[in-house]
N, CA, C and O atoms as a Tripos MOL2 file, in Angstrom:
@<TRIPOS>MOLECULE
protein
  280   279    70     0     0
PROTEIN
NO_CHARGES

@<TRIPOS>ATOM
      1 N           8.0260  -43.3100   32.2790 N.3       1 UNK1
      2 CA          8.7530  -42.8210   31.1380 C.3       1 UNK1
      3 C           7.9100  -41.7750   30.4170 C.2       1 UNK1
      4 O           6.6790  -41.7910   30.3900 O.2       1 UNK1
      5 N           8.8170  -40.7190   29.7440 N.am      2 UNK2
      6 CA          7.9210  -39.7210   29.1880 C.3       2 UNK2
      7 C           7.1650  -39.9720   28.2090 C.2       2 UNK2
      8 O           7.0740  -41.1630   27.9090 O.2       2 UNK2
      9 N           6.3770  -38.9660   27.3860 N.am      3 UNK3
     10 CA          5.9140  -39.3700   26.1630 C.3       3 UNK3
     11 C           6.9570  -39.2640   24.5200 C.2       3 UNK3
     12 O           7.5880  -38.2070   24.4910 O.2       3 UNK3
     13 N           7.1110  -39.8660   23.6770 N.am      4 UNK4
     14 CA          7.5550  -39.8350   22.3990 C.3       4 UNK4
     15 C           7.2790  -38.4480   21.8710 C.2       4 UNK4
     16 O           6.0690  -38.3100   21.6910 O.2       4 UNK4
     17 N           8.1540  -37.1000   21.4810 N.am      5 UNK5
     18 CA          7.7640  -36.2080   21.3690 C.3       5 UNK5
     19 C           8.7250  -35.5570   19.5440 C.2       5 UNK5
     20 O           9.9350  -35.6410   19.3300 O.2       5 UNK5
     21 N           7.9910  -35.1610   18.8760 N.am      6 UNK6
     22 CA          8.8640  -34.8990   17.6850 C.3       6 UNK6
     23 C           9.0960  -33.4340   17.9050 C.2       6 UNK6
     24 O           8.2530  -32.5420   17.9900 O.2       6 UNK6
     25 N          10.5580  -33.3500   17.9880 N.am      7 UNK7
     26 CA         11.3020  -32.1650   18.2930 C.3       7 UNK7
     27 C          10.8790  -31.4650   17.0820 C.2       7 UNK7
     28 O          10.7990  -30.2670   17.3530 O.2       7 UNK7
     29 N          10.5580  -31.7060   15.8060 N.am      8 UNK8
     30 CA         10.7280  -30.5980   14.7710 C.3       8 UNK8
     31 C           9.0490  -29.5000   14.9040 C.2       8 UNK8
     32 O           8.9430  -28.3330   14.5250 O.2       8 UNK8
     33 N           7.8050  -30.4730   15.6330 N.am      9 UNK9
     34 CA          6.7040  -29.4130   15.9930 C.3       9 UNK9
     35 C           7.2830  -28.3100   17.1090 C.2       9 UNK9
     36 O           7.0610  -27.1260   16.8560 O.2       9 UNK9
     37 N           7.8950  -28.5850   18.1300 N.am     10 UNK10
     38 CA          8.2640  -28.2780   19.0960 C.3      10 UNK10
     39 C           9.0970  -26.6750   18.3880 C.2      10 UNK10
     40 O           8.7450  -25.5250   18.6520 O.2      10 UNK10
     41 N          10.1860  -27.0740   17.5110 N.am     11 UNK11
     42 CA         10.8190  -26.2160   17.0930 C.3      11 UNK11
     43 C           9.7470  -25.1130   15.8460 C.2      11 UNK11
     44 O          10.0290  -23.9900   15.4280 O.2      11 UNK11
     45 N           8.8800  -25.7170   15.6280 N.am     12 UNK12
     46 CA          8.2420  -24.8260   14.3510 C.3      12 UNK12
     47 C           7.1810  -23.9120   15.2360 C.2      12 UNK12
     48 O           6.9640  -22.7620   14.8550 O.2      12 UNK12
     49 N           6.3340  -24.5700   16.7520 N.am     13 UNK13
     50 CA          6.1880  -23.7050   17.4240 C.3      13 UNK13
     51 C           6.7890  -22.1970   17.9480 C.2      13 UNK13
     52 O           6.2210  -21.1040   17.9750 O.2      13 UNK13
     53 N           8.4060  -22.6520   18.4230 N.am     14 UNK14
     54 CA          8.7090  -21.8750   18.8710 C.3      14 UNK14
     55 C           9.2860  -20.8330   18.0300 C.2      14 UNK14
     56 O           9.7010  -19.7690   18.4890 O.2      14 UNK14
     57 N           9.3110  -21.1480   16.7840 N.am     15 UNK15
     58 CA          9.4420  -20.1020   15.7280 C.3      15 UNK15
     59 C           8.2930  -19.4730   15.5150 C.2      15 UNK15
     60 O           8.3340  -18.2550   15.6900 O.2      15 UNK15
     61 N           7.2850  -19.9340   15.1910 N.am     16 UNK16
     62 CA          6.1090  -19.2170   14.7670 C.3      16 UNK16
     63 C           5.3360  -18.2410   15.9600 C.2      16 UNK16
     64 O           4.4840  -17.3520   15.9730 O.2      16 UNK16
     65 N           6.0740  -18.8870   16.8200 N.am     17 UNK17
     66 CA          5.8620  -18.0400   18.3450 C.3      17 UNK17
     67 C           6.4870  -16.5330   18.4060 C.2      17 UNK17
     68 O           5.9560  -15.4870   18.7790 O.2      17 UNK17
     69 N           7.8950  -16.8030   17.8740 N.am     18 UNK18
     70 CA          9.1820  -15.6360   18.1450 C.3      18 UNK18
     71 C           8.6390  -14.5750   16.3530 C.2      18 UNK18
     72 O           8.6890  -13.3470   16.2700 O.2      18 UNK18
     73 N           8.3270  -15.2270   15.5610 N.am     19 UNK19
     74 CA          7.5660  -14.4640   14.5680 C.3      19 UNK19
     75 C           6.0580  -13.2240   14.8020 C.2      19 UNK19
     76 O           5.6860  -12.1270   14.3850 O.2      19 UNK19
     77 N           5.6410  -14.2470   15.6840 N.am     20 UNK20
     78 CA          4.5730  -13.3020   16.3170 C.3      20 UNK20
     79 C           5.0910  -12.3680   16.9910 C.2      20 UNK20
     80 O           4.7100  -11.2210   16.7580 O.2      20 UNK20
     81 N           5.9390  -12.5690   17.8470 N.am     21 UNK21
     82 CA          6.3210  -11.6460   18.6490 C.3      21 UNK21
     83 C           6.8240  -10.2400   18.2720 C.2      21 UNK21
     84 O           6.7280   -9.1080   18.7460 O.2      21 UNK21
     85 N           7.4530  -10.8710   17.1110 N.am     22 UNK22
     86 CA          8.4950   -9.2830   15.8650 C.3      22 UNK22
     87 C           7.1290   -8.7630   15.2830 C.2      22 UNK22
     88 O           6.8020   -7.5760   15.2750 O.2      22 UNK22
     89 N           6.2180  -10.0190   14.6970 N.am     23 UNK23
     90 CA          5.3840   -8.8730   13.9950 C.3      23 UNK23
     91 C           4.5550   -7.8160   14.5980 C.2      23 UNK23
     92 O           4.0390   -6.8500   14.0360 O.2      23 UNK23
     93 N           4.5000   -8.2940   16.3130 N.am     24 UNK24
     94 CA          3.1040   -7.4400   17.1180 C.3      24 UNK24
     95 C           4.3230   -6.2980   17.3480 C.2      24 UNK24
     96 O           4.0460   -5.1610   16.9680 O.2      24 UNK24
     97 N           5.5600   -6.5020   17.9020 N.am     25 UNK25
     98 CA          6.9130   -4.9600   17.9810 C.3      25 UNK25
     99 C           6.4710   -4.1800   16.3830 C.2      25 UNK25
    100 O           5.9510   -3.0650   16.4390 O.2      25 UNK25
    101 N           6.6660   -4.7120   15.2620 N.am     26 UNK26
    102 CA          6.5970   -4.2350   14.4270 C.3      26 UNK26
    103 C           5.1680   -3.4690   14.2340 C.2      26 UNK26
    104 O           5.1780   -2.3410   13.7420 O.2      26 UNK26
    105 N           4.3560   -3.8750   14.4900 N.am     27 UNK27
    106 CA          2.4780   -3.5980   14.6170 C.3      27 UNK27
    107 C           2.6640   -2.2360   15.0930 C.2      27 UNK27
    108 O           2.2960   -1.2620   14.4370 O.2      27 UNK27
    109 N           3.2160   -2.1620   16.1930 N.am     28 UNK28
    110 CA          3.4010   -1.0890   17.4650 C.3      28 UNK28
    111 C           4.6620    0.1380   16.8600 C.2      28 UNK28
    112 O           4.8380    1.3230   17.1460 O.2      28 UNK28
    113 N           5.2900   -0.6890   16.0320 N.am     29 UNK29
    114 CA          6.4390    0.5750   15.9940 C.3      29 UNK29
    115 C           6.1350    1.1700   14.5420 C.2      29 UNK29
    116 O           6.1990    2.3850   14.3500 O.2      29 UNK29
    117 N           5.8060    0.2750   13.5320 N.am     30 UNK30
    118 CA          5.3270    1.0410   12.6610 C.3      30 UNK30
    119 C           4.0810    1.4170   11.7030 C.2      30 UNK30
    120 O           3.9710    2.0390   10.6460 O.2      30 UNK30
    121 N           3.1290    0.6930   12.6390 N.am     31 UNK31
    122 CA          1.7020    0.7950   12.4320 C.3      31 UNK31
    123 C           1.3260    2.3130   12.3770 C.2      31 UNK31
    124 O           2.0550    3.2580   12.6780 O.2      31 UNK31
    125 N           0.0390    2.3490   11.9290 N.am     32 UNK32
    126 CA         -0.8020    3.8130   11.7320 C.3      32 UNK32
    127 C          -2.0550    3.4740   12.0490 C.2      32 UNK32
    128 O          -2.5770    2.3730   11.8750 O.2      32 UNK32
    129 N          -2.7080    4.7880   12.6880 N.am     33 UNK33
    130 CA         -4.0930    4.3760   13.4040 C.3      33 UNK33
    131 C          -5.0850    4.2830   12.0640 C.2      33 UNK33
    132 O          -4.6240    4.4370   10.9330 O.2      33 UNK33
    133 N          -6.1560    4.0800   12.2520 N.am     34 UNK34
    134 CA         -7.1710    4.6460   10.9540 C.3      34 UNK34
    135 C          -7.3500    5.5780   10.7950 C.2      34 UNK34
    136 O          -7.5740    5.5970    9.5850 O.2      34 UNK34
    137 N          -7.4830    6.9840   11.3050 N.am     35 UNK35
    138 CA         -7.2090    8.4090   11.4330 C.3      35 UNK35
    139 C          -5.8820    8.7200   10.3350 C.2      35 UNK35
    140 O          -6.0000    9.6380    9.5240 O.2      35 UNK35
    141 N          -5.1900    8.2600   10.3610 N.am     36 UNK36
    142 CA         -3.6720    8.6900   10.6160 C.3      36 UNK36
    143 C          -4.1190    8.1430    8.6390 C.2      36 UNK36
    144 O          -4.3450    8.9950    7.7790 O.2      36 UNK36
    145 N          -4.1320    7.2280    8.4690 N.am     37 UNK37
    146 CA         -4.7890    6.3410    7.2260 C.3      37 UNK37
    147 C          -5.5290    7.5350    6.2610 C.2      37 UNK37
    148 O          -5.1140    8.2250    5.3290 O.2      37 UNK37
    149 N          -6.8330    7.4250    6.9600 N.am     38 UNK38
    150 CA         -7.9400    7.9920    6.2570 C.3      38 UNK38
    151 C          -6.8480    9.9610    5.7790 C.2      38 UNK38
    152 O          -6.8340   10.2280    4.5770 O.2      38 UNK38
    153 N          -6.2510   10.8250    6.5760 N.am     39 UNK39
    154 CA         -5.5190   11.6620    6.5720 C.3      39 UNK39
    155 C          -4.7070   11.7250    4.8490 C.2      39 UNK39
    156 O          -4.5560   12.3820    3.8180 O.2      39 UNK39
    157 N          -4.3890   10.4610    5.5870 N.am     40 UNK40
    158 CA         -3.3460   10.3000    4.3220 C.3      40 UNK40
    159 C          -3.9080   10.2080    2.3330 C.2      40 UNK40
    160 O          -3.6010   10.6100    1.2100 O.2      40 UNK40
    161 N          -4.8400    9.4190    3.0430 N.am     41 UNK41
    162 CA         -5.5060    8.9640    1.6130 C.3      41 UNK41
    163 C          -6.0370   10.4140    0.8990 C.2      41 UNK41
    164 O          -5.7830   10.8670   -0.2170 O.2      41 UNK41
    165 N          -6.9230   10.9850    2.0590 N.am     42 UNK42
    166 CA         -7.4440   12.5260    1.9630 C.3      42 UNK42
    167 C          -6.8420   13.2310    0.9880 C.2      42 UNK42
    168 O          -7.1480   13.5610   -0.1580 O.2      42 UNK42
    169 N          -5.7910   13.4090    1.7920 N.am     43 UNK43
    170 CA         -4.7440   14.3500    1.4050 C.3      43 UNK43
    171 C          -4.1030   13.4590   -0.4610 C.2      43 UNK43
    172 O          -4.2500   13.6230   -1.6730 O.2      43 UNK43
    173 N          -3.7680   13.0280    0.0010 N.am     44 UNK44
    174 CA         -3.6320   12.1970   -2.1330 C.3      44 UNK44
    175 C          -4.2840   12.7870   -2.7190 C.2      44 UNK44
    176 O          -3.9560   13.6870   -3.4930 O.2      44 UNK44
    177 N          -5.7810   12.2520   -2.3740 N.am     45 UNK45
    178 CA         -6.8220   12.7510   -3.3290 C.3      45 UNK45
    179 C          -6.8070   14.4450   -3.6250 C.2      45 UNK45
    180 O          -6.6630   15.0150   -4.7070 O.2      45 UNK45
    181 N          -7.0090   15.0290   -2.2690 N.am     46 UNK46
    182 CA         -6.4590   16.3090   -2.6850 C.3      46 UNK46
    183 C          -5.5730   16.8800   -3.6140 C.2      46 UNK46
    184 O          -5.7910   17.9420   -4.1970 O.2      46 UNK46
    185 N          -4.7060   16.2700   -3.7340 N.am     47 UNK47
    186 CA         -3.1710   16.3410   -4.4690 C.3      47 UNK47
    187 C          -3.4480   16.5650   -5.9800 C.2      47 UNK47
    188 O          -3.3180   17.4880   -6.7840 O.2      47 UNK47
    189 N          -3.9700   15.0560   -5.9840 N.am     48 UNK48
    190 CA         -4.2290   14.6250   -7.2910 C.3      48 UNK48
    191 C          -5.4230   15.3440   -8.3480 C.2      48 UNK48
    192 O          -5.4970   15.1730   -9.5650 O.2      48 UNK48
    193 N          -6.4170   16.2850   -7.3900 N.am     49 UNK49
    194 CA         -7.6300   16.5220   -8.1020 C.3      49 UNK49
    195 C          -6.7340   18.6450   -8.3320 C.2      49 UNK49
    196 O          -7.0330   19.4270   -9.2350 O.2      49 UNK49
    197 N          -5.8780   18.8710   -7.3650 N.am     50 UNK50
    198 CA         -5.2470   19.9020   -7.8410 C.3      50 UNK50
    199 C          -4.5290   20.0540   -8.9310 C.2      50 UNK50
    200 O          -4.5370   20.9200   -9.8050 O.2      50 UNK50
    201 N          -3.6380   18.6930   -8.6980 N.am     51 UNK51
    202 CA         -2.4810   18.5190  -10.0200 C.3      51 UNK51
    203 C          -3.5740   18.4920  -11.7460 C.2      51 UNK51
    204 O          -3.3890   18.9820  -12.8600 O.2      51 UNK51
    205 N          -4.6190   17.6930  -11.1580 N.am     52 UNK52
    206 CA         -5.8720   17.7100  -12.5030 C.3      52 UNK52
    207 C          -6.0750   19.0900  -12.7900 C.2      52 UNK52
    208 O          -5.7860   19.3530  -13.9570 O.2      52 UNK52
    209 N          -6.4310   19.9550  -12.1930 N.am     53 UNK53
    210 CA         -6.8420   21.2790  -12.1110 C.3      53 UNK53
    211 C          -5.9600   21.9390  -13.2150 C.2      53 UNK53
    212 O          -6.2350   22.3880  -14.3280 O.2      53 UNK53
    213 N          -4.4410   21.8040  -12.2860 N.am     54 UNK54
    214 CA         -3.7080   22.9650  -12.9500 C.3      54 UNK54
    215 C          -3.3030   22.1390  -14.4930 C.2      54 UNK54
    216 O          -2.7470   22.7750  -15.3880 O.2      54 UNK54
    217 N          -3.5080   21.2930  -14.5890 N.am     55 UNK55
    218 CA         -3.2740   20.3160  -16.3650 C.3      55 UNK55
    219 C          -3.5760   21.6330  -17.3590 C.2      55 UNK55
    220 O          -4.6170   22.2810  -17.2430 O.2      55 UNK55
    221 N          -2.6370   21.9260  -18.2600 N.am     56 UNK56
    222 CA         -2.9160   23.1320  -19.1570 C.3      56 UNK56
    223 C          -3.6950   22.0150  -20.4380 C.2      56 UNK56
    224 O          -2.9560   21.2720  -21.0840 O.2      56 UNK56
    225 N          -4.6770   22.0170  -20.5980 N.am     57 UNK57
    226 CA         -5.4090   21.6050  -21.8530 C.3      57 UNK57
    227 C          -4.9290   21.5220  -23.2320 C.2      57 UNK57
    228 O          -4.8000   22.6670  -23.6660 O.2      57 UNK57
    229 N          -4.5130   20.3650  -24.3670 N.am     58 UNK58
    230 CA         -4.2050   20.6230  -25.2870 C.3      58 UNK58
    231 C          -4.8230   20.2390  -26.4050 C.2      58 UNK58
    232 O          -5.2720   19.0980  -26.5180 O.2      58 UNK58
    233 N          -4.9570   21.5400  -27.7650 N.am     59 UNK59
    234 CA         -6.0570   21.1930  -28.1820 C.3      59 UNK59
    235 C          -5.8630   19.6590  -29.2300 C.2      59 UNK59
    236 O          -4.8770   19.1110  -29.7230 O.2      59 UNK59
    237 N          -7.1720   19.3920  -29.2380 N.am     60 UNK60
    238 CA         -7.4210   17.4650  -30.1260 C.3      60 UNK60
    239 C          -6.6140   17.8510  -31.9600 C.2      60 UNK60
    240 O          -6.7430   18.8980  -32.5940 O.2      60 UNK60
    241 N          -6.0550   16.9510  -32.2550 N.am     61 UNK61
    242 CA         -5.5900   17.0660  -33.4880 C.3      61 UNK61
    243 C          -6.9650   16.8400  -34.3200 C.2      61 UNK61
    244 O          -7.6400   15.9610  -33.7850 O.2      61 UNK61
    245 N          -7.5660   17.3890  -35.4780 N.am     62 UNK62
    246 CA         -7.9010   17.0800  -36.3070 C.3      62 UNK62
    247 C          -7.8090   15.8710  -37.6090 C.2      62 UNK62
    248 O          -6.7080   15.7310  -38.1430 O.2      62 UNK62
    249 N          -8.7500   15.1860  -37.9980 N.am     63 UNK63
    250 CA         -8.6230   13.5930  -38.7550 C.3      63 UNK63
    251 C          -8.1970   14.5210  -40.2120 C.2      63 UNK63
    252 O          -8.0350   13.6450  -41.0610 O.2      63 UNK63
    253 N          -7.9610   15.8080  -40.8370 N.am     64 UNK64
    254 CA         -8.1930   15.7960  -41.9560 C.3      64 UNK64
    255 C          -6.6690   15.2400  -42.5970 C.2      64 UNK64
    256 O          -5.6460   15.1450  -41.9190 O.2      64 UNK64
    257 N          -6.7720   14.9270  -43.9510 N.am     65 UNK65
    258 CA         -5.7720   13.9360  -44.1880 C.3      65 UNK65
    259 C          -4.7110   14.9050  -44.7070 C.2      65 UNK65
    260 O          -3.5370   14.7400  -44.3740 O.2      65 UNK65
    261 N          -5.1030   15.9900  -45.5730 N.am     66 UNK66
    262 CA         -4.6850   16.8920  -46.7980 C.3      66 UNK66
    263 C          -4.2100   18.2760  -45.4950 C.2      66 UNK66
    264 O          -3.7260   19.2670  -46.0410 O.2      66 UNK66
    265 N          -4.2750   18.3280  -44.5960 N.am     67 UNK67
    266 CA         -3.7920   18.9010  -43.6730 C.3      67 UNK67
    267 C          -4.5490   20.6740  -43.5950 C.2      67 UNK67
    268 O          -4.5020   21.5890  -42.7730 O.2      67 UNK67
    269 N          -5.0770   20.5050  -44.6750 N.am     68 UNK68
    270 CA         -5.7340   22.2140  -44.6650 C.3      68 UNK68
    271 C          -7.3860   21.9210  -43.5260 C.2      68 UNK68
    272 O          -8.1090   20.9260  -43.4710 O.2      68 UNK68
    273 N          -7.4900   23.4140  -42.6800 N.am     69 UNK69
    274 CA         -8.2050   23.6500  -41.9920 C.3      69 UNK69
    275 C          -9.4670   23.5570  -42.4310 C.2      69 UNK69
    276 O         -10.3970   23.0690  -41.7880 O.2      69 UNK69
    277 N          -9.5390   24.1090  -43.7420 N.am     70 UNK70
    278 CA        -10.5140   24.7520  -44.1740 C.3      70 UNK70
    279 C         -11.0390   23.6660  -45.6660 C.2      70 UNK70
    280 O         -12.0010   23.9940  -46.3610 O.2      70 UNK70
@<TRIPOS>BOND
     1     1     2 1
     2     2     3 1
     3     3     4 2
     4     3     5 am
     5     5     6 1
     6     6     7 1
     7     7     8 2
     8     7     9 am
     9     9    10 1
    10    10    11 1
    11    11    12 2
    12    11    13 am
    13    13    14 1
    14    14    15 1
    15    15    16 2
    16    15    17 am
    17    17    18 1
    18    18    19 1
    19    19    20 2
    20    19    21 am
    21    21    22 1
    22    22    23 1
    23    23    24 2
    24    23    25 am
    25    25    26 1
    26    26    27 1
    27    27    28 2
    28    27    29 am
    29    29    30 1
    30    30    31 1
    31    31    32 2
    32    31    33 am
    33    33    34 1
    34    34    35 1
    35    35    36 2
    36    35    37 am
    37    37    38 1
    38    38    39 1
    39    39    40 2
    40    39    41 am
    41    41    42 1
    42    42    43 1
    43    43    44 2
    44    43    45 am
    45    45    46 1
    46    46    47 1
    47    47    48 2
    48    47    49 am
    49    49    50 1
    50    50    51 1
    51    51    52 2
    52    51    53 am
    53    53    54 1
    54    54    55 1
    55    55    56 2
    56    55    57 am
    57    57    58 1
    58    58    59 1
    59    59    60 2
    60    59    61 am
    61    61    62 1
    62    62    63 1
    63    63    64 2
    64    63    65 am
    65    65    66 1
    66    66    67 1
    67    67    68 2
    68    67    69 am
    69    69    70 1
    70    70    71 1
    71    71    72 2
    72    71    73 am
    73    73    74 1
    74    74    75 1
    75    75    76 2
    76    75    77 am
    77    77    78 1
    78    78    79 1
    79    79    80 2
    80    79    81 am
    81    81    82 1
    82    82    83 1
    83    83    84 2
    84    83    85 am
    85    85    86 1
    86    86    87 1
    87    87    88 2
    88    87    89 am
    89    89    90 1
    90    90    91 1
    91    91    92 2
    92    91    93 am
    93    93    94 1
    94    94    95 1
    95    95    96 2
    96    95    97 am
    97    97    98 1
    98    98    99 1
    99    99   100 2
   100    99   101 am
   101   101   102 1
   102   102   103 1
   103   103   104 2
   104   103   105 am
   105   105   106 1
   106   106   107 1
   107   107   108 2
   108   107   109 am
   109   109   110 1
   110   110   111 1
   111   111   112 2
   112   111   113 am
   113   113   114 1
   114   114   115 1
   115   115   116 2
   116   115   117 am
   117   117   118 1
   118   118   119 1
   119   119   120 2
   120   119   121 am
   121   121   122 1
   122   122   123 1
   123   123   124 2
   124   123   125 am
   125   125   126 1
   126   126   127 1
   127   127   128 2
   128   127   129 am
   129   129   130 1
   130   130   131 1
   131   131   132 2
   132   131   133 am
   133   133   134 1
   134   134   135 1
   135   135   136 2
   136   135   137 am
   137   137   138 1
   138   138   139 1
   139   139   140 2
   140   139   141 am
   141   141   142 1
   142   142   143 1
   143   143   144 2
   144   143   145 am
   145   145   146 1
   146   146   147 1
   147   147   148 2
   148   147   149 am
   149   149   150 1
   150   150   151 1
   151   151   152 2
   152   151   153 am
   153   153   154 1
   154   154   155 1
   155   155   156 2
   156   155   157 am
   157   157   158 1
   158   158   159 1
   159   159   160 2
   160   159   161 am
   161   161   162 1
   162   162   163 1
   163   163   164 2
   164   163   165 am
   165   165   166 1
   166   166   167 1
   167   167   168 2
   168   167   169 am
   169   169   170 1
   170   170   171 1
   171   171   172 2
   172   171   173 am
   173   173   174 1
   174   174   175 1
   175   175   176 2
   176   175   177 am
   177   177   178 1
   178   178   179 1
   179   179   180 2
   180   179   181 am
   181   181   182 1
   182   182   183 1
   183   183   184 2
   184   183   185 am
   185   185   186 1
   186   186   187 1
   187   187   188 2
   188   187   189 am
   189   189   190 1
   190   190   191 1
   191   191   192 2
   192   191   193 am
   193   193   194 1
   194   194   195 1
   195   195   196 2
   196   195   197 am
   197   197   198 1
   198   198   199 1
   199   199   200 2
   200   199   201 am
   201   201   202 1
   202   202   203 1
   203   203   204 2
   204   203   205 am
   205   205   206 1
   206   206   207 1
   207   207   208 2
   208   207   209 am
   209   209   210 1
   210   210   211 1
   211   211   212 2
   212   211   213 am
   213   213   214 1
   214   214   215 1
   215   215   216 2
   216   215   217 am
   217   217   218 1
   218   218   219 1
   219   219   220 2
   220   219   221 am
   221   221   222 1
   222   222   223 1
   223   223   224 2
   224   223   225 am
   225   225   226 1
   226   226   227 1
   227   227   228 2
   228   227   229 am
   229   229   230 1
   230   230   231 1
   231   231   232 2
   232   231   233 am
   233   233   234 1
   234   234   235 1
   235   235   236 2
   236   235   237 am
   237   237   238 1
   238   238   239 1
   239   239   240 2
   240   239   241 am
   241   241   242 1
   242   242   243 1
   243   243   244 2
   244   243   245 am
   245   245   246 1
   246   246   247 1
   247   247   248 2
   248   247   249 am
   249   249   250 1
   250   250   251 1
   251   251   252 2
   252   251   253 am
   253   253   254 1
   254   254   255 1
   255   255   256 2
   256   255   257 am
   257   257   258 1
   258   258   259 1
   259   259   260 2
   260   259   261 am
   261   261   262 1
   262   262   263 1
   263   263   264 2
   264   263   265 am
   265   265   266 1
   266   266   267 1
   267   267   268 2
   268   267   269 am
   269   269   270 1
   270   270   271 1
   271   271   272 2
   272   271   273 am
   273   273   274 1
   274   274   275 1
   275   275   276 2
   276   275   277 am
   277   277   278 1
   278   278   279 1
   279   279   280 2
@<TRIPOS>SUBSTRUCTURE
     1 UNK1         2 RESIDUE 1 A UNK
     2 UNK2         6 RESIDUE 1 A UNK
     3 UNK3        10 RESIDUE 1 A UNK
     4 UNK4        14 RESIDUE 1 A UNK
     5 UNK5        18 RESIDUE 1 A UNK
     6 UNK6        22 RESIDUE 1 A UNK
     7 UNK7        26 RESIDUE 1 A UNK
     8 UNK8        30 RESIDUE 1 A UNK
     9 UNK9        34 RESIDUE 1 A UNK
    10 UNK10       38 RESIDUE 1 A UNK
    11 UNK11       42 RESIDUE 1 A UNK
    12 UNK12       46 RESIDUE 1 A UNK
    13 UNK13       50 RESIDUE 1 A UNK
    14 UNK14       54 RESIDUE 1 A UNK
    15 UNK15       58 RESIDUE 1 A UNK
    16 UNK16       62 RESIDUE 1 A UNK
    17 UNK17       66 RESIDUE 1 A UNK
    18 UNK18       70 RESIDUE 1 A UNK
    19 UNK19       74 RESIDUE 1 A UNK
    20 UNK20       78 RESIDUE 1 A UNK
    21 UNK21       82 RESIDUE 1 A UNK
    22 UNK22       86 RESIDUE 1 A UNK
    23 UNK23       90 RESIDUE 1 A UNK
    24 UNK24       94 RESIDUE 1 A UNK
    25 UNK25       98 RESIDUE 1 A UNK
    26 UNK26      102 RESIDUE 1 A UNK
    27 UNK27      106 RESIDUE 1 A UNK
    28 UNK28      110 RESIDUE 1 A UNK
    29 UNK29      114 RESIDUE 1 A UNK
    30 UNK30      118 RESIDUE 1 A UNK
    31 UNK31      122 RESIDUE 1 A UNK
    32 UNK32      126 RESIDUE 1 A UNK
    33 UNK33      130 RESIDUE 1 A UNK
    34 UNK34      134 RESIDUE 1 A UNK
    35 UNK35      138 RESIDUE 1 A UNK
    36 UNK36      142 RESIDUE 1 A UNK
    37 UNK37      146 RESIDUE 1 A UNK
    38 UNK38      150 RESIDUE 1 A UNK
    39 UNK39      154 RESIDUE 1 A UNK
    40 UNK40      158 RESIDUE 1 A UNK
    41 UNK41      162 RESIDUE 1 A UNK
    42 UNK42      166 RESIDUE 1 A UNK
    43 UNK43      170 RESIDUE 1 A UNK
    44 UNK44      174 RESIDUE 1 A UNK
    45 UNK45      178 RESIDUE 1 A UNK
    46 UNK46      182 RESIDUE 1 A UNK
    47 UNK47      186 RESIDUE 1 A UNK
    48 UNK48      190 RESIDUE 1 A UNK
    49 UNK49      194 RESIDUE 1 A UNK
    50 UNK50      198 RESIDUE 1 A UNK
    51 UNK51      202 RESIDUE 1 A UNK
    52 UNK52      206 RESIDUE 1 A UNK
    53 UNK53      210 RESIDUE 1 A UNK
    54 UNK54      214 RESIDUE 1 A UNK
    55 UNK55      218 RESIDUE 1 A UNK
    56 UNK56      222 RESIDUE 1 A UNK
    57 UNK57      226 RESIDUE 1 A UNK
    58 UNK58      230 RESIDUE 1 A UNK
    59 UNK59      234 RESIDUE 1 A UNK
    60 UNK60      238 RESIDUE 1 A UNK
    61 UNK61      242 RESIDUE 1 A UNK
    62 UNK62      246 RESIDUE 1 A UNK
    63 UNK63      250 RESIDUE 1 A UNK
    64 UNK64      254 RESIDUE 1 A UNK
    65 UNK65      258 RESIDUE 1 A UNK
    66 UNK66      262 RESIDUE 1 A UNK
    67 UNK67      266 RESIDUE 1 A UNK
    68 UNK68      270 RESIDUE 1 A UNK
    69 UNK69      274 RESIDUE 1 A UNK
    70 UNK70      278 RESIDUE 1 A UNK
């Protein structure tokens, strides 16, 4: 006679099995190399230190209370 076997490991295997399987398709279909990564990040930073660049400067308000310059 066989052994006593609980169908619900059996079934959580074969899920966690068919999960692996989508995530390694998924790995492959929409993964990025480290190249492809590092590119990307590059390029942000680039972006971002231009967009800093072109920032038109505005000048600091003054604390005086009575509103005259002088």
């Amino acid at each position: 006679m066989g052994d006593v076997v609980n169908l619900n490991k059996f079934r959580k295997k074969r899920k966690k099995a068919e999960a692996e399987s989508v995530a390694r398709e998924n790995r492959t279909r929409f993964g990025r190399t480290k190249h492809q990564r590092k590119s990307d990040d590059a390029r942000k930073r680039k972006n971002v230190t231009e967009l800093d660049q072109k920032k038109l400067q505005t000048p600091t308000q003054t604390d005086d209370k009575d509103g005259s310059e002088y």
